[in-house]
MDAnalysis code that builds the backbone (N, CA, C; Angstrom):
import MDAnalysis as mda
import numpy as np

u = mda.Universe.empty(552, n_residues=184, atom_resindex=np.repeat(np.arange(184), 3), trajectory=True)
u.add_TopologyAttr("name", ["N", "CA", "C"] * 184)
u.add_TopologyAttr("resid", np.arange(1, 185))
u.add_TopologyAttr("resname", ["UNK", "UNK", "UNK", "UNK", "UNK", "UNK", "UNK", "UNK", "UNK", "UNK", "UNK", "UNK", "UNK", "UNK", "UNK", "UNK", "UNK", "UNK", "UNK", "UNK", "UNK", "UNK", "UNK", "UNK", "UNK", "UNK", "UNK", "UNK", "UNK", "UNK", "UNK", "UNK", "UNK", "UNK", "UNK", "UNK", "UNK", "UNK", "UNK", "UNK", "UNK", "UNK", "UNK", "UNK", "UNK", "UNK", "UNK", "UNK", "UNK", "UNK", "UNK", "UNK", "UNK", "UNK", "UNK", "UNK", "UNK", "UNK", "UNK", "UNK", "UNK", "UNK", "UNK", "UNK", "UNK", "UNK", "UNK", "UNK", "UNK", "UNK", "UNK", "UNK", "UNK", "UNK", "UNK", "UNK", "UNK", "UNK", "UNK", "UNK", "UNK", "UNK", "UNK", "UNK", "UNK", "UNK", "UNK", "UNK", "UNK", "UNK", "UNK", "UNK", "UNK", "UNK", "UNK", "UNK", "UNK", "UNK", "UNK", "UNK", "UNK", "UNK", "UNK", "UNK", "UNK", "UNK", "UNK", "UNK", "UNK", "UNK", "UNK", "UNK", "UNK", "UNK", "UNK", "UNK", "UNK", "UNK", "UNK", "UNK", "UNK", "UNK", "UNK", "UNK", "UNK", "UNK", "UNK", "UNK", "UNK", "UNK", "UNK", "UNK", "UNK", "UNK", "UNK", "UNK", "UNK", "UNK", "UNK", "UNK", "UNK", "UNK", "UNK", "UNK", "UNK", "UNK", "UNK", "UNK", "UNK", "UNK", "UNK", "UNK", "UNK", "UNK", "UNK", "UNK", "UNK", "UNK", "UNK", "UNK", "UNK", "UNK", "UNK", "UNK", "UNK", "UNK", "UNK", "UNK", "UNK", "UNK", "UNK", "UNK", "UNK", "UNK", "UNK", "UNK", "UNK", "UNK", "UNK", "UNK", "UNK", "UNK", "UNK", "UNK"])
u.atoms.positions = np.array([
    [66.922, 12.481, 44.572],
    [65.682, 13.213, 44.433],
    [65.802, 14.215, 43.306],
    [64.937, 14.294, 42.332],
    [64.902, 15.558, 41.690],
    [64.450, 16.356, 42.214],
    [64.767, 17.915, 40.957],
    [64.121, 19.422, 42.183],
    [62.777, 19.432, 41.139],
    [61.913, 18.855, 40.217],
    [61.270, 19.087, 39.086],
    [59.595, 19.013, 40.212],
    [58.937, 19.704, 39.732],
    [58.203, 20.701, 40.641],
    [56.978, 18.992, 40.346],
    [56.531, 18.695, 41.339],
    [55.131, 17.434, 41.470],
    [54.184, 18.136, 40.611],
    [53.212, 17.537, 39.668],
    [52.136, 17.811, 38.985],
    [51.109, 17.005, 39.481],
    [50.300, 18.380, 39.710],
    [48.433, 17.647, 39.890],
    [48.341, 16.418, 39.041],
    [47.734, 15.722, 39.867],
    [46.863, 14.442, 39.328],
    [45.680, 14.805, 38.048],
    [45.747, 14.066, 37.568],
    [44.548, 14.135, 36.038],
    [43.251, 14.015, 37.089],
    [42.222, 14.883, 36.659],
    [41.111, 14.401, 37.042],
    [40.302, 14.463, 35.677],
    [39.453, 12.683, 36.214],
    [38.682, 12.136, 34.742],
    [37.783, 12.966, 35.042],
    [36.910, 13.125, 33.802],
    [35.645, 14.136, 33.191],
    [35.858, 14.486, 32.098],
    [34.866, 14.806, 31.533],
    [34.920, 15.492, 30.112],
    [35.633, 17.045, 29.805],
    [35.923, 16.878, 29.033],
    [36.410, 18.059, 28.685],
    [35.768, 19.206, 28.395],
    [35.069, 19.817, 28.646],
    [33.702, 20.558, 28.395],
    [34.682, 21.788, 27.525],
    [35.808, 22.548, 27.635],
    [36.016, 23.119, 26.559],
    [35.982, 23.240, 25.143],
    [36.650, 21.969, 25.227],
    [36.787, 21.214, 23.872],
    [35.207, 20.952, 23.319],
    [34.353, 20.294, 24.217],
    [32.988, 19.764, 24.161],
    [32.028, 21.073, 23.099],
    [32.525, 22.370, 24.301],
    [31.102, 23.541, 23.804],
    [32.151, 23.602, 22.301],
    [33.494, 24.045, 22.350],
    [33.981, 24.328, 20.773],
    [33.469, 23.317, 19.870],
    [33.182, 22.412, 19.912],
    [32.424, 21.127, 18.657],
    [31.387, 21.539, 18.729],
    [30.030, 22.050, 20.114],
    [28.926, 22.313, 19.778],
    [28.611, 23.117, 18.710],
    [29.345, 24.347, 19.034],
    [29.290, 26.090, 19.087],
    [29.452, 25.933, 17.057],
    [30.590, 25.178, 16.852],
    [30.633, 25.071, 15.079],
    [29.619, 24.209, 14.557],
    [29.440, 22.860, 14.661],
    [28.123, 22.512, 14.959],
    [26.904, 23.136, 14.628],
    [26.475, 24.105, 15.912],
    [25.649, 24.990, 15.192],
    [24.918, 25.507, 14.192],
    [26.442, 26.429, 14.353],
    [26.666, 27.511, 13.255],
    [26.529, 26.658, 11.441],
    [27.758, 25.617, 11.609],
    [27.316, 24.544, 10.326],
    [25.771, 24.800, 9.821],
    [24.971, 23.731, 10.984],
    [23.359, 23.655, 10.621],
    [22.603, 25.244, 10.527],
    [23.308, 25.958, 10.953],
    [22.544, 27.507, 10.882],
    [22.675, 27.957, 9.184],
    [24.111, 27.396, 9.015],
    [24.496, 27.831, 7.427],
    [23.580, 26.939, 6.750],
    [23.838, 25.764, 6.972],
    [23.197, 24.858, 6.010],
    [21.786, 24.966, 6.000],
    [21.317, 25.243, 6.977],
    [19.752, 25.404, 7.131],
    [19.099, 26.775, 5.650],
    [20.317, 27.741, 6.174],
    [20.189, 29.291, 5.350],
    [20.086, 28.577, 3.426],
    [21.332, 27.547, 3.299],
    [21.430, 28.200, 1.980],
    [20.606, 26.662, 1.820],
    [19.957, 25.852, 2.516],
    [18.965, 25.016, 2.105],
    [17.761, 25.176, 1.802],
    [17.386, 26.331, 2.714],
    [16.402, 27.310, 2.128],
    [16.381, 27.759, 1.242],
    [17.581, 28.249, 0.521],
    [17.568, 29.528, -0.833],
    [17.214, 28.223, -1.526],
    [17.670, 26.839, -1.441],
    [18.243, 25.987, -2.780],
    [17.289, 25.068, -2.782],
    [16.983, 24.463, -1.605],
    [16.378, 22.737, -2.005],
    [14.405, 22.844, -2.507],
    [13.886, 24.358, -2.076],
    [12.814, 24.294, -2.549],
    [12.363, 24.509, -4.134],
    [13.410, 25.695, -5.135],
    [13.360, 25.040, -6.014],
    [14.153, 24.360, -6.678],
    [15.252, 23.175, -6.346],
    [15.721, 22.464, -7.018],
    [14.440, 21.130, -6.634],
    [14.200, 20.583, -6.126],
    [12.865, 20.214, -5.904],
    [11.941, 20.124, -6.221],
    [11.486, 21.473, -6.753],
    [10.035, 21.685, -7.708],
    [10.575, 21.065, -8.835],
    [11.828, 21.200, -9.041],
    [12.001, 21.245, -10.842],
    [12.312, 19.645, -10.788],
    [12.904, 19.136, -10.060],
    [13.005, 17.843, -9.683],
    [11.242, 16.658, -10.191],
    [10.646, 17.333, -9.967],
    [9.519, 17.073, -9.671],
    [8.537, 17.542, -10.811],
    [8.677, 18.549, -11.348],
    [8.518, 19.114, -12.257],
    [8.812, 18.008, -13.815],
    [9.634, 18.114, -13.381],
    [10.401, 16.810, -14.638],
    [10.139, 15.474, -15.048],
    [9.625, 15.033, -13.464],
    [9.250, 14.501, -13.498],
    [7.394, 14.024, -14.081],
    [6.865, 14.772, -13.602],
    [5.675, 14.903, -14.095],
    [5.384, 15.490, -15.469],
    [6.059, 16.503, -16.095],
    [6.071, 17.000, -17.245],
    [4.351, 17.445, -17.474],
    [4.199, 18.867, -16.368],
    [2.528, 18.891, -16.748],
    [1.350, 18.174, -16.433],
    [1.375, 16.760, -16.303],
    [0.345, 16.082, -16.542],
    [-0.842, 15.686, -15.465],
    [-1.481, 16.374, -14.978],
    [-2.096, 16.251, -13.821],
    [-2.253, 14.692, -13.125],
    [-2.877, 13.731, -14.476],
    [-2.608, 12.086, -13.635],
    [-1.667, 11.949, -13.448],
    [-0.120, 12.479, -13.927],
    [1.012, 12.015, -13.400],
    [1.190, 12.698, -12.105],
    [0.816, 13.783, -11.843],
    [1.355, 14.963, -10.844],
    [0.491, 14.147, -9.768],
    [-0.535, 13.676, -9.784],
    [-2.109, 12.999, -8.656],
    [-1.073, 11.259, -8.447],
    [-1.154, 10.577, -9.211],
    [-0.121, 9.106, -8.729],
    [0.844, 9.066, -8.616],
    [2.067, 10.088, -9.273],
    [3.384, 10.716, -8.306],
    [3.615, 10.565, -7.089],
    [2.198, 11.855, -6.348],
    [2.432, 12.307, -5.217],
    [2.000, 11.328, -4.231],
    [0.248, 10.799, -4.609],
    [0.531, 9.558, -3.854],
    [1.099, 8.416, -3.581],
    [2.230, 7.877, -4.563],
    [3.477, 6.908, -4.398],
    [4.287, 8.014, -3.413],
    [4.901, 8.868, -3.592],
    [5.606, 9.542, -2.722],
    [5.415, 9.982, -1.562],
    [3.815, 10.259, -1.276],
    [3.163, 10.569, -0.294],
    [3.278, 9.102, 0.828],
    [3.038, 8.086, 0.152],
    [2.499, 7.094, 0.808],
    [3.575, 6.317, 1.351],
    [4.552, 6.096, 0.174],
    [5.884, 5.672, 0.657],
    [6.531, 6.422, 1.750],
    [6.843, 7.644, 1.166],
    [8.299, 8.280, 2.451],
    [7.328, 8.785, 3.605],
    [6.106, 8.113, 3.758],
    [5.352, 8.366, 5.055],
    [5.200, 6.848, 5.734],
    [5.384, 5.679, 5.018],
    [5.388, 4.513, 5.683],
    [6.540, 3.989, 5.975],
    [7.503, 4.567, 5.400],
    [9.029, 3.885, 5.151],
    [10.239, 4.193, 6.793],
    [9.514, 5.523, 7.206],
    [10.273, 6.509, 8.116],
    [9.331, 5.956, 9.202],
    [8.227, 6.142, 9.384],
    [7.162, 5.157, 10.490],
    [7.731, 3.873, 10.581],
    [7.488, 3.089, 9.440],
    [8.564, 1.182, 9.843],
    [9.671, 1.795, 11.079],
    [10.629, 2.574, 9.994],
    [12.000, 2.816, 10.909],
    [11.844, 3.410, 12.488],
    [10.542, 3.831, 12.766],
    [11.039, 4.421, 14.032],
    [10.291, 3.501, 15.106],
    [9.312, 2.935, 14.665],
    [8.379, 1.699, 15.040],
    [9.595, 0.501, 15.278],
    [10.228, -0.002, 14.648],
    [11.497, -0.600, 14.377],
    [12.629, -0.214, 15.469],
    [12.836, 1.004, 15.751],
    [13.707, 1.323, 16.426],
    [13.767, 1.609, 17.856],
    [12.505, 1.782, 17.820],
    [11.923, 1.984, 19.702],
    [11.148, 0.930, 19.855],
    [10.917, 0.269, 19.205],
    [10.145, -1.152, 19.867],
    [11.237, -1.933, 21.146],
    [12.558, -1.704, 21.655],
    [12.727, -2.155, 22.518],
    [13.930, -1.084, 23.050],
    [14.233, -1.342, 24.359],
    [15.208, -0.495, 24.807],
    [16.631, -0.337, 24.193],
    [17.282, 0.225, 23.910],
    [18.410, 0.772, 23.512],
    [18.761, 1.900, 23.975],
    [20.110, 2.130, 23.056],
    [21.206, 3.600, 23.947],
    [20.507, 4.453, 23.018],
    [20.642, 5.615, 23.883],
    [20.017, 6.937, 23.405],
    [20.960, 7.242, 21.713],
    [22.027, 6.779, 21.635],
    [22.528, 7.217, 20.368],
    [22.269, 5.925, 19.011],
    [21.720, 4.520, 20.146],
    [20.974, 4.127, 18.688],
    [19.673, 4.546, 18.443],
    [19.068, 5.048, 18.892],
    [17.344, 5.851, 18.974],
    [17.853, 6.893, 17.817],
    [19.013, 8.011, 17.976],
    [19.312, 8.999, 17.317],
    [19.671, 8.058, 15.832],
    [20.436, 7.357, 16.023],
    [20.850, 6.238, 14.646],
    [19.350, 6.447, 14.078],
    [18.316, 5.689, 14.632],
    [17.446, 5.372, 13.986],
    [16.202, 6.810, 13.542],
    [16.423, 8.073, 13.989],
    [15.940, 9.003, 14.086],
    [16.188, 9.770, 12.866],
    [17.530, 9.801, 12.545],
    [18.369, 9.737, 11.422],
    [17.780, 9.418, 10.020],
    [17.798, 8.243, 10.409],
    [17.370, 7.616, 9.192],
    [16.081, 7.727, 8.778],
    [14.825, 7.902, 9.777],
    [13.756, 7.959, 9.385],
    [13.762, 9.463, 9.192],
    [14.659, 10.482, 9.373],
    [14.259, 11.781, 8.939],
    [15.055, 11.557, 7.083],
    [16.044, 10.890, 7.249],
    [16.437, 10.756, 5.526],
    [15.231, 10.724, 4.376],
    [14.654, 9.161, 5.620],
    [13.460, 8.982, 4.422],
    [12.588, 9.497, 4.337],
    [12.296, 10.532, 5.071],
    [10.903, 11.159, 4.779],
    [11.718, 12.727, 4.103],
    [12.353, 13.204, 3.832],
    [13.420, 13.840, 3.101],
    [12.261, 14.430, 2.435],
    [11.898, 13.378, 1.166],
    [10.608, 13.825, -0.108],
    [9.707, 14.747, 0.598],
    [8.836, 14.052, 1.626],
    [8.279, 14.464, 1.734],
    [7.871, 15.976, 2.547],
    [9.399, 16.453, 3.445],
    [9.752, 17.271, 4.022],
    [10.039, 18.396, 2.673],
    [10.484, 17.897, 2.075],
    [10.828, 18.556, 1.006],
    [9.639, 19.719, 0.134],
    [8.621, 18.600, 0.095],
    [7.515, 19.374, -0.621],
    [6.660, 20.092, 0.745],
    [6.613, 19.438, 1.985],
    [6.350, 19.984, 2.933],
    [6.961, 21.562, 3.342],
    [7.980, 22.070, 3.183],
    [8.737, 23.482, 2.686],
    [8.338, 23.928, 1.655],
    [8.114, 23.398, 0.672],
    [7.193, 24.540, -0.337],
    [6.495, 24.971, 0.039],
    [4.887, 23.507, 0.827],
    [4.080, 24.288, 0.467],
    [3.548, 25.411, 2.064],
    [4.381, 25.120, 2.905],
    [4.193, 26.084, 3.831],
    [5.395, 27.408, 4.178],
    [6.522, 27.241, 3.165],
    [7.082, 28.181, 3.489],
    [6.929, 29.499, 3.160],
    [7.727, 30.687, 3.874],
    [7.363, 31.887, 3.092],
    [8.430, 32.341, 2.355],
    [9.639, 32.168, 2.081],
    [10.932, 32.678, 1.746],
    [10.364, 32.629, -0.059],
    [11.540, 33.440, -0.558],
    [11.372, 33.551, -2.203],
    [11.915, 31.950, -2.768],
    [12.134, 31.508, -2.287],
    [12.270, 29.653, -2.858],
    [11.279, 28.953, -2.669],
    [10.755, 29.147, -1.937],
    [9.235, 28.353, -1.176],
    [8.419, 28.808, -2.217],
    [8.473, 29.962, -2.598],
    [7.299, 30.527, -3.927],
    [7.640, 30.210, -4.908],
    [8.619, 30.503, -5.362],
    [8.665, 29.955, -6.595],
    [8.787, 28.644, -6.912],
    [9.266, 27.700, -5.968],
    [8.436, 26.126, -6.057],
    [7.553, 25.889, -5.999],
    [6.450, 26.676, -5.256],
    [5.204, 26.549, -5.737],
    [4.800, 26.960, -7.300],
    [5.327, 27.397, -7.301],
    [4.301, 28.205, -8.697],
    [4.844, 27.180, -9.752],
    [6.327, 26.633, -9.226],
    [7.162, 25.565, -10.437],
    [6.061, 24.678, -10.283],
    [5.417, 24.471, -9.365],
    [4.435, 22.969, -8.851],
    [3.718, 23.131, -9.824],
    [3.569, 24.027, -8.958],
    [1.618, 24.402, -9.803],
    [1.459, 24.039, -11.745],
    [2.418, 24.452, -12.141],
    [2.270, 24.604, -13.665],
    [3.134, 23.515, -13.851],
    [3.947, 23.161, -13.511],
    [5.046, 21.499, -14.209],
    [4.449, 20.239, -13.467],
    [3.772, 20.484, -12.339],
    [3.458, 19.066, -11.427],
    [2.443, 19.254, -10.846],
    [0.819, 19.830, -11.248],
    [-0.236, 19.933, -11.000],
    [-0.883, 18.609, -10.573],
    [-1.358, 18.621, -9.067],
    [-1.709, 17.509, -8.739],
    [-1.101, 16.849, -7.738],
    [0.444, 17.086, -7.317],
    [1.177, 16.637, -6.828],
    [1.480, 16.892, -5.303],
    [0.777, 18.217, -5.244],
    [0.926, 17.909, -3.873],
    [-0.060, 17.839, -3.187],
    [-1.376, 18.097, -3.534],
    [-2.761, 17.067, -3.385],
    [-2.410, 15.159, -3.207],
    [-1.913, 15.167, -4.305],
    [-1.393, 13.644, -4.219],
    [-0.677, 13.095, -3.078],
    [0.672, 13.978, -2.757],
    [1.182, 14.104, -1.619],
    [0.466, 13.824, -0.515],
    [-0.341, 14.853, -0.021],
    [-0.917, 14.742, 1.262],
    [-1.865, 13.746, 1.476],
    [-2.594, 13.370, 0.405],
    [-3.544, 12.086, 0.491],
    [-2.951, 10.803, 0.583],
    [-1.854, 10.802, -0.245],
    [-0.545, 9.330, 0.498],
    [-0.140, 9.457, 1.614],
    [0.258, 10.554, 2.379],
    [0.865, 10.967, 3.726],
    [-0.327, 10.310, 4.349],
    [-1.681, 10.588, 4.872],
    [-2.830, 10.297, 5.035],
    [-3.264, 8.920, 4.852],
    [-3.135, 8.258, 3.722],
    [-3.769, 7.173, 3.681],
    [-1.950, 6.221, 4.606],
    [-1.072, 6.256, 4.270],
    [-0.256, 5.555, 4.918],
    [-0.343, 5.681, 6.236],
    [-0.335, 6.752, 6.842],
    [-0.966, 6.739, 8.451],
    [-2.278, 6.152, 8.879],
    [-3.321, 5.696, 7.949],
    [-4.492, 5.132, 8.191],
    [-4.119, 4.227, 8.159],
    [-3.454, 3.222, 6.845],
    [-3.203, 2.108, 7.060],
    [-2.123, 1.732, 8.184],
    [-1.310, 2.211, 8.509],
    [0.117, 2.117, 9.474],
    [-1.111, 1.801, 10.994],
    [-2.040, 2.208, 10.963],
    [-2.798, 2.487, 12.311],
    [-4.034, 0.883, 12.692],
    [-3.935, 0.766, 10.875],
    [-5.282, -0.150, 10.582],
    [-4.224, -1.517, 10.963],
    [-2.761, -1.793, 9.947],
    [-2.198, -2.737, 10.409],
    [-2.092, -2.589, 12.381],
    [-1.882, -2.173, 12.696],
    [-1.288, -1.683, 14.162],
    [-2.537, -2.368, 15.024],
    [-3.680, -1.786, 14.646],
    [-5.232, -2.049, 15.452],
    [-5.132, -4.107, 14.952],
    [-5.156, -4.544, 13.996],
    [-5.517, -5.701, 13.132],
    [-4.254, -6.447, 14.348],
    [-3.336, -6.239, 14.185],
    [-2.403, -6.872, 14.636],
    [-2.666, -6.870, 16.375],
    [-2.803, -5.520, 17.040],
    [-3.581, -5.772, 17.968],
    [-4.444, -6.489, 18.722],
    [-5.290, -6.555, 17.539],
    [-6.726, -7.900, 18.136],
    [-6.586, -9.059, 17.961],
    [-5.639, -9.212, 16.858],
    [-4.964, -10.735, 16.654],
    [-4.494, -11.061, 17.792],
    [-3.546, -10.840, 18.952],
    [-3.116, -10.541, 19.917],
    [-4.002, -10.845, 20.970],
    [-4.875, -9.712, 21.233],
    [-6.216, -10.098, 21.912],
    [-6.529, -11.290, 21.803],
    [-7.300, -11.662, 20.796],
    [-7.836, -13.038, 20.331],
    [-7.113, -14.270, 20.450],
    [-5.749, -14.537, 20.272],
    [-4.912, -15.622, 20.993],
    [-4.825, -15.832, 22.164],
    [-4.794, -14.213, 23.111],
    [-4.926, -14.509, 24.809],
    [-6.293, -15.104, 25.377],
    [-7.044, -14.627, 24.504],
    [-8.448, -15.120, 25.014],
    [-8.697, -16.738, 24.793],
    [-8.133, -17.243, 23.374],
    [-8.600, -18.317, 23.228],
    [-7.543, -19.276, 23.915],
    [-6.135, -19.058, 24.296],
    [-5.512, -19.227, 25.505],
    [-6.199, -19.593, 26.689],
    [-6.580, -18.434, 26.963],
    [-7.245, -18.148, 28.482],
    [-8.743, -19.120, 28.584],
    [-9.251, -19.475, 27.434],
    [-10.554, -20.451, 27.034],
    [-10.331, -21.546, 27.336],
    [-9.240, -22.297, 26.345],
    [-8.422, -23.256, 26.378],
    [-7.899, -23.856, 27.751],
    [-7.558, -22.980, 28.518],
    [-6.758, -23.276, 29.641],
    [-7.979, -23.449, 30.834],
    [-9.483, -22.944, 30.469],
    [-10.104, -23.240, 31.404],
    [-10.808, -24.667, 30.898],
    [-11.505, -24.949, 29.704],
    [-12.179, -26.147, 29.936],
    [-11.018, -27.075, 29.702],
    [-9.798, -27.039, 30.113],
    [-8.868, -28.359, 30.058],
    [-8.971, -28.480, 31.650],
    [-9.003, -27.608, 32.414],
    [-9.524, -27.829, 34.309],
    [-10.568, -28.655, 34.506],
    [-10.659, -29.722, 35.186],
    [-11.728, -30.236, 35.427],
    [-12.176, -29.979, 37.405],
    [-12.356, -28.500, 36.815],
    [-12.531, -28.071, 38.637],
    [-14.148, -27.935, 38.464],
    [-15.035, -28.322, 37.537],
    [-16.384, -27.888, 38.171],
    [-17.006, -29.308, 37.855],
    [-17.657, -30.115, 38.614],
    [-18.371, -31.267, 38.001],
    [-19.566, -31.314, 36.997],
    [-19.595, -32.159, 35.964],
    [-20.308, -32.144, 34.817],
    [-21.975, -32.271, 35.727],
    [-22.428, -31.348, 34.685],
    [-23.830, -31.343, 34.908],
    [-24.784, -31.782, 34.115],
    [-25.827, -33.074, 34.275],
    [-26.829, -33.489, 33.364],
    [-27.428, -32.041, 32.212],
    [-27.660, -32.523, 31.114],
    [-28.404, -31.056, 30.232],
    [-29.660, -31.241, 30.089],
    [-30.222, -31.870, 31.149],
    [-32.231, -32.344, 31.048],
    [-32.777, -31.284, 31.278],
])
């Protein structure tokens, strides 16, 4: 026999120490990153954008609605895509992910134009004078891609409808449960 003292049994469970220390930095990370994403991404952004347009109001107006329209249909596919059937809660987040990537642009100019911090302003004002038009453009692509996203959705809908019915048509005059009646 040894004299070496018996040790408690492991009991399974999570480790919740370890668990809150990953939350707790975590956090703090997104608290930082949130802070100096604020100071930075509204005007690196404008000027982004800015550059793109170079002034020109038709460029700043069909810019925004390609950008508007896209990173508002692209992130809708993905989440339409991703909850259309059951899955684990961390592929939902997978796919949550990704549709927040792609709408990125449009989050992006979405912080200009409602923020209040000294980056939020002065991307506006970068807007205003380098990319006039653009975020008018913006919101009318955001807009029209949710109309259409809704119009395919309804269309596809009644298509749907309309096969069950002509199904359900089909399946009755192939019955010969009622006897034919003279048409005099």
């Amino acid at each position: 026999m040894s004299d070496a003292p018996a040790t408690a049994p492991r009991v399974p469970g999570r480790p919740w120490k370890k668990w809150l220390t990953w939350a707790a930095v975590g956090i703090v990370l997104l608290l930082i990153g949130a802070w100096i994403g604020a100071a930075f991404i509204p005007r690196w952004w404008s000027q982004r954008i800015g550059s793109q347009v170079d002034g020109s109001i038709p460029a700043g107006i069909t810019l925004g609605l390609v950008y508007g329209f896209l990173f508002t249909v692209l992130p809708l596919l993905v989440l339409l895509w991703g909850f259309r059937r059951r899955r684990s809660w961390k592929t939902w987040l997978v796919f949550v992910g990704a549709a927040i990537v792609l709408a990125l642009p449009n989050l992006f100019t979405l912080g200009i134009v409602v923020g209040t911090g000294n980056a939020a302003h002065a991307g506006d004002r970068t807007l205003d004078v380098e990319a006039p038009g653009f975020r008018g453009g913006t919101l009318t692509g955001a807009i029209a891609a949710g109309l259409a996203l809704l119009g395919v959705w309804y269309l596809l809908g009644s298509r749907r409808r309309a096969r069950r019915e002509v199904e359900r048509l089909r399946g009755e005059s192939e019955r010969p449960d009622e006897p034919a009646t003279p048409t005099e």
